[in-house]
N, C-alpha and C positions, 0 to 999 in steps of 0.2 A: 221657136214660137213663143212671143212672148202673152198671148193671151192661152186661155182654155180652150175657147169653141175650136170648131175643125177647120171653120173658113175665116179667123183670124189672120190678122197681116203679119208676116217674117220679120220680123228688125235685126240688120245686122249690123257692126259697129260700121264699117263702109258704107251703108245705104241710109241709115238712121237718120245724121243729119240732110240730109239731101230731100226724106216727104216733106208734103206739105203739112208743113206744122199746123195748123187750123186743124186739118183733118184728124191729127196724131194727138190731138188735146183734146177731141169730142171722143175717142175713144181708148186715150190711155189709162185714165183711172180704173174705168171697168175692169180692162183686159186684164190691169194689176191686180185687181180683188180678186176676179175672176183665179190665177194662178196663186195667187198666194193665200188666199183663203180668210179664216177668221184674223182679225186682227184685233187687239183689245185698246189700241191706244192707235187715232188718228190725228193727224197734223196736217192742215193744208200748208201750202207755201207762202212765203211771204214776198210777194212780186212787187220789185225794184222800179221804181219811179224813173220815166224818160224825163229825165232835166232838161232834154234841147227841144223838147214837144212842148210847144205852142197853148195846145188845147189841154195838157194832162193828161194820165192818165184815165183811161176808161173806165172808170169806178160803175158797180152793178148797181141798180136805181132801185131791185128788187131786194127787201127785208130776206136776209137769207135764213132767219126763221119760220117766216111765210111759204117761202122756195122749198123748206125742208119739208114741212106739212103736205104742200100742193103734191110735192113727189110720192110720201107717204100713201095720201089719198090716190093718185094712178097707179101706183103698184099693189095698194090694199096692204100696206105695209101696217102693221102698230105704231106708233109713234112713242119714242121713245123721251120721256120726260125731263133726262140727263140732259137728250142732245140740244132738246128743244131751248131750253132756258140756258144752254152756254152760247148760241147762235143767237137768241134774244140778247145777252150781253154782247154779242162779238161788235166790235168797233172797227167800221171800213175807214181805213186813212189812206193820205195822199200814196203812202207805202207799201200798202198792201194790206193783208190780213192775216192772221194766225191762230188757230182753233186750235185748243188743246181739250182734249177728250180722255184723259189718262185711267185706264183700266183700274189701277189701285187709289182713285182716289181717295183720298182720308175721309171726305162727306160719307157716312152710314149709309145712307139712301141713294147715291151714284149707282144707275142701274149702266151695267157694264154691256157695250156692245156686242150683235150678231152678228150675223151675215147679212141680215136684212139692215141693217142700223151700218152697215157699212156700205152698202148698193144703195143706199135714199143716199147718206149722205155725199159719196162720191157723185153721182146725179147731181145735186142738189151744186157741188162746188162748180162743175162743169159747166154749167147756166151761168155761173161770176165770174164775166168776162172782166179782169183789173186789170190787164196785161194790152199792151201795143207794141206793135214792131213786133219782127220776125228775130231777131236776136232776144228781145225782152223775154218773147215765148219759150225759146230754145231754154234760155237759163231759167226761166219757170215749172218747166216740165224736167229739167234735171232737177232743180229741187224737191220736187215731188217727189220723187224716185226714193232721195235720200230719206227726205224725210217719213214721208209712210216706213219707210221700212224699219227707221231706225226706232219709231216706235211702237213696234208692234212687243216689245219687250214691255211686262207689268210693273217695275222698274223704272220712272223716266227718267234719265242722268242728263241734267242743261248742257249737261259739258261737250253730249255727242253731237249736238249741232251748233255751231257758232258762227254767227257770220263776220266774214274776213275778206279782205280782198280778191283772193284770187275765186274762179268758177265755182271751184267745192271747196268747202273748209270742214268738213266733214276729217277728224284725226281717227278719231276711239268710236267703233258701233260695236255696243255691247247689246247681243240678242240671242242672251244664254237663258233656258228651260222656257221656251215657249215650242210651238206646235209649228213651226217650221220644216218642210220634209224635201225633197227631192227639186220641186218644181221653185220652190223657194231660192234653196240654196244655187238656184241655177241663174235667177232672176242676179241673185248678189252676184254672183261670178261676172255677169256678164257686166255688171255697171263697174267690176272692178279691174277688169281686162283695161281702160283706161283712163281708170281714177289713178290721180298721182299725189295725193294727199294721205291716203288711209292706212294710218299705222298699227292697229291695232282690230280685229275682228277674233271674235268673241261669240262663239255658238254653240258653246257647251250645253247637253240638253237638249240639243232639236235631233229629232230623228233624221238625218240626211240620208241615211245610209250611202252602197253603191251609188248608186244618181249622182247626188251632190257632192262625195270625194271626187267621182272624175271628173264634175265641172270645176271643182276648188282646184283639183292635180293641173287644169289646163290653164288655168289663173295664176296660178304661181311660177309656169316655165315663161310668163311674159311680165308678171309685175314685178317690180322693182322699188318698189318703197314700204312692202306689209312688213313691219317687224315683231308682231307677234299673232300668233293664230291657235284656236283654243278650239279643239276639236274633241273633248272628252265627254263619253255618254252620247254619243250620235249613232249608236248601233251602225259604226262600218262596216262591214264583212271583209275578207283577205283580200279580193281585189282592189278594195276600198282602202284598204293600208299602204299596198302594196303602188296602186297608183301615186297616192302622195309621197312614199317615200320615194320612186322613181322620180319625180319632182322634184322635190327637197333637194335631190344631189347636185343637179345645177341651177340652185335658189344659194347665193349668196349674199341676202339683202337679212330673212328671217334670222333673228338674234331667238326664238324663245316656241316653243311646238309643244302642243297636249295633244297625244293620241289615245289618253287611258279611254278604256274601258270598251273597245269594240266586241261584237261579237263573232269571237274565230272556231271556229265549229272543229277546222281538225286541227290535231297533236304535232303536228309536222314541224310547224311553225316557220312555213314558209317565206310569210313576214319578215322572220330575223335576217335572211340572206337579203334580202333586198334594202331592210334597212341598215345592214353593216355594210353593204356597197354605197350606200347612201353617207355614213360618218366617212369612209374612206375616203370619199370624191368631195361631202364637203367642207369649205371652211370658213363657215361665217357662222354657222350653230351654234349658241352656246349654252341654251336652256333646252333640255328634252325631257321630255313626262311618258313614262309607258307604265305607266301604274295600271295594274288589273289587267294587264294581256293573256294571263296562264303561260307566262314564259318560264321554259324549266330550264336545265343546265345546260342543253342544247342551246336554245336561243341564249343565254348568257354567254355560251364560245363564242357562238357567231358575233354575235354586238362586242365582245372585246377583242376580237381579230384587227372588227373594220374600226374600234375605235383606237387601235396602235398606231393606226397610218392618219389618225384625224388628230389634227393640232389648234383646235379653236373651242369643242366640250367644257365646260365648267360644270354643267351641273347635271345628272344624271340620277333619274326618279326613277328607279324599280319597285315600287312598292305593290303589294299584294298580288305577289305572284307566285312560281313553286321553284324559287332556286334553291339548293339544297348548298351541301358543303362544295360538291362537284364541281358547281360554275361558281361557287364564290372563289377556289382554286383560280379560277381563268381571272375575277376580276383581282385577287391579289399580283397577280403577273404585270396586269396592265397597270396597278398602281404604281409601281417601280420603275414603270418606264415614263410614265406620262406626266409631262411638266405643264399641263393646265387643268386638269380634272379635279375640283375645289371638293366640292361637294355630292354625295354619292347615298342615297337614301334605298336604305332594304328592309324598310318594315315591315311584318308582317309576311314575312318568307320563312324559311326554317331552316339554317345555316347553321343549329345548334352549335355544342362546343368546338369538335372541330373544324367547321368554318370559318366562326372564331379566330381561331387561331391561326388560321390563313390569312384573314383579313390583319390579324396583328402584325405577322410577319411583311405586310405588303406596307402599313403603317408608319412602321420603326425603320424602314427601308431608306437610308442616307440618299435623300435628293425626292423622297415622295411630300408630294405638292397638297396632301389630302388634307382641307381643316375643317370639314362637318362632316359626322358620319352619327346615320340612324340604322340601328340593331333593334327597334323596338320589335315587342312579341316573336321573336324570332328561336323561342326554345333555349333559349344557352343556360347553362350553367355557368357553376361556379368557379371550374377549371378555366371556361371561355371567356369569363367578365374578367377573371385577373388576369387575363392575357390581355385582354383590348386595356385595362389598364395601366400596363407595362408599355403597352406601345405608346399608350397617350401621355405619359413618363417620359420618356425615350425619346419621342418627336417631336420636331423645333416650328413642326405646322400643325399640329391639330390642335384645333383648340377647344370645338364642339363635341361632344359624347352623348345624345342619347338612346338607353338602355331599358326603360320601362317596359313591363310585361313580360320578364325573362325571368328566371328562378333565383332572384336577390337574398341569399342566405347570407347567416350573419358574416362571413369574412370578407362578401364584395358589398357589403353594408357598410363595413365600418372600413373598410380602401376607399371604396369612394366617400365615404362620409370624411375621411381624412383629407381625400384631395379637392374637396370642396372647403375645408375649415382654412386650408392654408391658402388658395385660391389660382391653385393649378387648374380647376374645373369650376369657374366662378357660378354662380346659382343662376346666372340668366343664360346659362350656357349648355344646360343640361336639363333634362326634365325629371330628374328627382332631387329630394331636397331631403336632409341626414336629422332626426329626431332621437333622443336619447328613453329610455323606458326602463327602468326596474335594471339599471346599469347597463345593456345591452345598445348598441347601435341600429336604429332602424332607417329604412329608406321609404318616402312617401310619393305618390303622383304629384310632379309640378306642373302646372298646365301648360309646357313650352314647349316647341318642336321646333323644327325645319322650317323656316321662311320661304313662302313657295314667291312663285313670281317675281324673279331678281331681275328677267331682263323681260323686257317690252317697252311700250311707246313711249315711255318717259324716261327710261335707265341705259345710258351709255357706255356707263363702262362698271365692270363688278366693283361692289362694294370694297374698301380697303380697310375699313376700319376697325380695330382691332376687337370691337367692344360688339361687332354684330350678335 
């Protein structure tokens, strides 16, 4: 259903183009406010000029300032001052037209759209007939699609819509921490079941919950071009995981995944099974984010079972979870065997000294491939830092180390203050940096961490360069 009401019309991707488009344009905008709700940033389409048409294009005769008022006034709507005086500017060309209405605009006095400020104004574009021919309409109403949606983000980046030759040129829709829920995320799914452009989607922040994972899980066992998707803070629940990572394992297109932050109610961490079935079957993965799931040692066996048998992993975000020393045990195992696993991030876990020291041994390990590794706040002492810097000594691949937030006394003060001075651990490479005081060696906060986002729409192959 792609409207609200009860007695709205089905559109299904086989029937879709087949209505009659006149009729599917008198009530597709509504149906879209209607489901997807507040929007803070509207865009009409910009409708393409028939060059073989004689007469031109059928440009609207009516001020669509005046249009916006007339609708105000039948619905008893307020009139909104913002809208009023950018439809007073808007310039109809032989091309079409384009209204941008941007929720964060810099003007002080930009009074930001309702519900009502979004039902005048859809009315109001409905009445600006610009469009001819039945093909003209068809690509008109799919640009609508894109475009409302892509800017319902407070945010407007030029770059998410570009016109280009083919149908959609739509690459990058970034539409992270807006009010996005279920019926939304459903609306996307469905324009993305046959988009062939769209590399990059971007919804961190919107509450989808269950709903929108298992329309995105049903999107992804048929698209073939997303290479990145960002699902972190959409309060999933374990279905909700569990369906995308069922996906995921025959998705061989996604290079880069954020699942942080779902809400998993039980301890079981059922999740983990499905997601280490998931690294085992696939292999085109190479960015994974599970930061904040409450994964303890349990789901740490399980994800390094299924990532023994996955050959494509580079970069693996466990950050703010509850692994202890027990599963950093299982990931020093997997470091020893796995010849693509770069980057491995446990901040904020508590793998004190002896985890440490598991991870060191997995480090120093002749043939391990590991060159960024984050231990922040993870309780270690002093026994555990000079171990992780015996390994970082030792191995012909790490090259990253940070440590910050651990129990830095004077002996892993002045080792690493040593192996920064000669440039085994160069200072953009770490996020502490070594100060001297009343003859003693101290370590300080250096603002540097982990580079998130190594792969998605623009980044083909990992970085090589020595000096990342």
């Amino acid at each position: 259903m792609i409207g609200a009401s009860k007695n709205a019309p089905s559109y299904d991707n086989n029937h879709l183009l087949s209505l009659n488009l006149n009729v599917f344009y008198k009530t597709f905008l509504y149906d879209l406010y209607c489901l997807v709700g507040p929007l803070q940033d509207v865009i009409s389409t910009c409708c393409h000029r028939n060059s073989n048409s004689t007469t031109g294009p059928r440009m609207a005769a009516v001020n669509m300032s005046a249009c916006y008022s007339a609708v105000c006034a039948d619905h008893e709507i307020e009139i909104n001052p913002h809208v009023k005086e950018v439809l007073e500017k808007t310039t109809l060309t032989g091309t079409g037209v384009t209204i941008k209405l941007p929720g964060n605009s810099r003007r002080g006095n930009a009074q930001r759209l309702d519900d009502d400020d979004v039902l005048a104004l859809s009315k109001c574009l409905r009445n600006n007939k610009s469009v001819t021919g039945e093909q003209e309409m068809e690509d008109a109403l799919h640009q609508i699609l894109l475009l409302v949606i892509s800017h319902m983000t407070d945010i407007v980046d030029p770059s998410v819509v570009t016109e280009q030759d083919d149908s959609s040129s739509l690459r990058s829709l970034d539409l992270m921490f807006n009010d996005i829920r279920g019926a939304g995320a459903e609306v996307l799914a469905r324009s993305l079941q046959c988009n062939s452009t769209l590399l990059s989607l971007r919804l961190s922040g919107n509450k989808i919950e269950r709903r929108g994972a298992a329309h995105l899980a049903s999107v992804l066992q048929v698209n073939s071009t997303l290479r990145e998707l960002e699902l972190a803070d959409c309060d999933l629940d374990t279905q909700g995981v569990m369906a995308l990572a069922v996906a995921l394992g025959s998705n061989e297109t996604l290079l880069s995944v954020d699942l942080s932050r779902p809400l998993l109610p039980s301890l079981q961490e059922e999740w983990a099974v499905h997601a280490s079935e998931m690294l085992a079957a696939n292999g085109g993965l190479l960015e994974l984010h599970l930061g904040k799931m409450g994964m303890g040692d349990a789901g740490m066996e399980r994800l390094s079972a299924g990532l023994r048998l996955n050959g494509s992993l580079r970069y693996l975000d466990l950050r703010c979870n509850r692994v202890t020393r027990d599963g950093v045990r299982h990931l020093s195992e997997l470091l020893k065997q796995s010849r693509t696993l770069q980057v491995v991030d446990l901040s904020s876990n508590r793998i004190e000294d002896e985890g440490a020291a598991y991870l060191s041994e997995g480090v120093a390990w002749p043939g391990c491939v590991l060159r960024e590794l984050s231990v922040r706040s993870n309780h270690v002492g002093t026994e555990g830092l000079l171990s992780l810097a015996q390994a970082l000594m030792a191995s012909t691949a790490l090259s990253h180390l940070y440590i910050w937030g651990n129990r830095l006394e004077e002996p892993v003060c002045q080792v690493f203050g040593e192996m920064i001075a000669s440039g085994r651990l160069p200072p953009s490479r770490t996020d502490v940096s070594a100060y001297e005081a009343d003859g003693r060696t101290f370590l300080a906060e250096a603002f540097r961490g982990l580079r998130r986002r190594r792969f998605g729409a623009d980044v083909d192959t990992f970085p090589c360069d020595a000096s990342m």
